[in-house]
Each structure stands twice: as structure tokens, then as C-alpha cells.
C-alpha positions as CSV (number, residue, x, y, z in Angstrom):
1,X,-24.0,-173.3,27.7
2,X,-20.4,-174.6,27.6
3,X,-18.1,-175.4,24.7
4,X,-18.9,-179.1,24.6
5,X,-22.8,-178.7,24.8
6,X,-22.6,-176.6,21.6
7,X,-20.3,-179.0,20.0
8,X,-22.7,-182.4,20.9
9,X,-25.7,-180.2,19.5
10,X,-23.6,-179.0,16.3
11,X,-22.6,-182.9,15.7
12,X,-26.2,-184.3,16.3
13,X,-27.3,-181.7,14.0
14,X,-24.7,-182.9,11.1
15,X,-25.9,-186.5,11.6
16,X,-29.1,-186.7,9.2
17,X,-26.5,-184.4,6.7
18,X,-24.1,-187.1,7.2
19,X,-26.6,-189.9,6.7
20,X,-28.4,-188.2,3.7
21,X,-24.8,-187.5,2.2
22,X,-23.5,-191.5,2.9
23,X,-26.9,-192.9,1.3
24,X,-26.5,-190.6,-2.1
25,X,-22.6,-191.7,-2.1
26,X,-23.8,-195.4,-2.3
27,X,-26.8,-195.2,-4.3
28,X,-25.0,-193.4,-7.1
29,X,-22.1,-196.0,-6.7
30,X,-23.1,-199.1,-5.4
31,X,-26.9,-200.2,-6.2
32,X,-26.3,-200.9,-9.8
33,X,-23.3,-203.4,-9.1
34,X,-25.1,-204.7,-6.1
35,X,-28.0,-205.5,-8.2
36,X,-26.5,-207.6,-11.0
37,X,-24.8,-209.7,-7.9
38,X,-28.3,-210.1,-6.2
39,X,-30.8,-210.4,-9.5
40,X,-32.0,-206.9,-8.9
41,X,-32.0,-206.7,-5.1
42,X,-29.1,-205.0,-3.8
43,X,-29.6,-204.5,-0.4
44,X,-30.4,-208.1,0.2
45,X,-26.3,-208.5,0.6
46,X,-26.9,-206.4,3.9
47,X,-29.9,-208.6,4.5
48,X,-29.2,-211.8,4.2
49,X,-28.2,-214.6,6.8
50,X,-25.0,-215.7,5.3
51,X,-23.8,-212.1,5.1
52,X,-20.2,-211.1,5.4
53,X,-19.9,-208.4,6.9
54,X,-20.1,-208.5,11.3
55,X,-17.9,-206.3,12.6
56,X,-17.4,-201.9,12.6
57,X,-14.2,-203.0,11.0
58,X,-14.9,-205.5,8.8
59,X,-18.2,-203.2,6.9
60,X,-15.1,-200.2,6.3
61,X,-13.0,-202.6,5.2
62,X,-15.8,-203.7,2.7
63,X,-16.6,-200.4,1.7
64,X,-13.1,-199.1,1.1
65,X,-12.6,-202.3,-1.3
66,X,-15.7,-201.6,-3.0
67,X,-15.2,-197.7,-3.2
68,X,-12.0,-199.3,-5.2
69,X,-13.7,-201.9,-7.4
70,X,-16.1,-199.1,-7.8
71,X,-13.6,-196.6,-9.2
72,X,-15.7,-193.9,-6.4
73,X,-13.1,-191.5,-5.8
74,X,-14.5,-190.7,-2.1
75,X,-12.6,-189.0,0.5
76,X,-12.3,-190.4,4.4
77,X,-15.3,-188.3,5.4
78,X,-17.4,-189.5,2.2
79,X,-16.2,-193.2,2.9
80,X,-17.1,-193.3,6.4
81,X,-20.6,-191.1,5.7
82,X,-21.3,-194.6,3.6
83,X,-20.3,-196.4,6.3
84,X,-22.3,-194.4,9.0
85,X,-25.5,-194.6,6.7
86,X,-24.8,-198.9,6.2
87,X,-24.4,-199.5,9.8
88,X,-27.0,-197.4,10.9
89,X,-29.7,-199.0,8.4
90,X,-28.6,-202.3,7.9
91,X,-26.3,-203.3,10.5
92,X,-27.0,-201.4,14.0
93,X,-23.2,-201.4,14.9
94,X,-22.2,-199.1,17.2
């Protein structure tokens, strides 16, 4: 096998890590704030049909702001793991 077949299996293999990793980082962080904004549903702001968030761009803008307000002290990789695991259940971006 080449070089870049081991390196597509390796990062396919890292994706549920990545996934499972982004989910803990914004259920520890962001559920209980979401909740008091949402009267105790707080994935209904990814739901909803008036939501704010459209864009790649505009969702990692979002979480970097609320990693902030949040006082999460995540690094890039964290950050975008919470991005990866909103997108992927909530959003569908690619």
C-alpha cells in the first residue's frame, strides 16, 4: 500500500475519535448555557428554522465566540473537533 492509502485509512480511523472528542468538548461547555436560552432544549438553536448559523464559516465563527463567552480554554484542534461534531449532526456542511 502507498503512503497516502495509510494516511486516508489513519484519518478515517481518527474521525469517530474526533467526533466523540468534539461532542464531550460541547456538552461539558455548551448544553447548560444553551438550555437556559432555549427553556431546557439546547440543541433546538441547531434545529430551528430561524437559525443563524448557514455557512462552514459562519458555525466556527460561532463556536470560537461561544468557546469565549464560555470561558472553554480549547485549542484549534479541540475547537474545530466541536465544529466537526456540529456540522456533521446538525448541519450536514461539507
Amino acid at each position: 500500500m502507498s503512503r497516502i492509502t495509510f494516511l486516508s485509512i489513519g484519518l478515517l480511523a481518527l474521525s469517530p475519535m474526533v467526533m466523540a472528542q468534539g461532542q464531550s468538548l460541547h456538552d461539558a461547555a455548551c448544553l447548560q448555557c444553551h438550555a437556559s436560552l432555549t427553556g431546557g432544549k439546547p440543541t433546538s438553536l441547531y434545529t430551528r428554522a430561524d437559525r443563524k448559523v448557514t455557512t462552514l464559516a459562519s458555525l466556527q465563527q460561532r463556536v470560537k465566540g461561544c468557546a469565549i463567552a464560555a470561558d472553554a480554554n480549547w485549542s484549534d484542534a479541540e475547537r474545530e473537533s466541536v465544529v466537526k461534531y456540529l456540522s456533521t449532526t446538525f448541519y450536514s456542511f461539507k
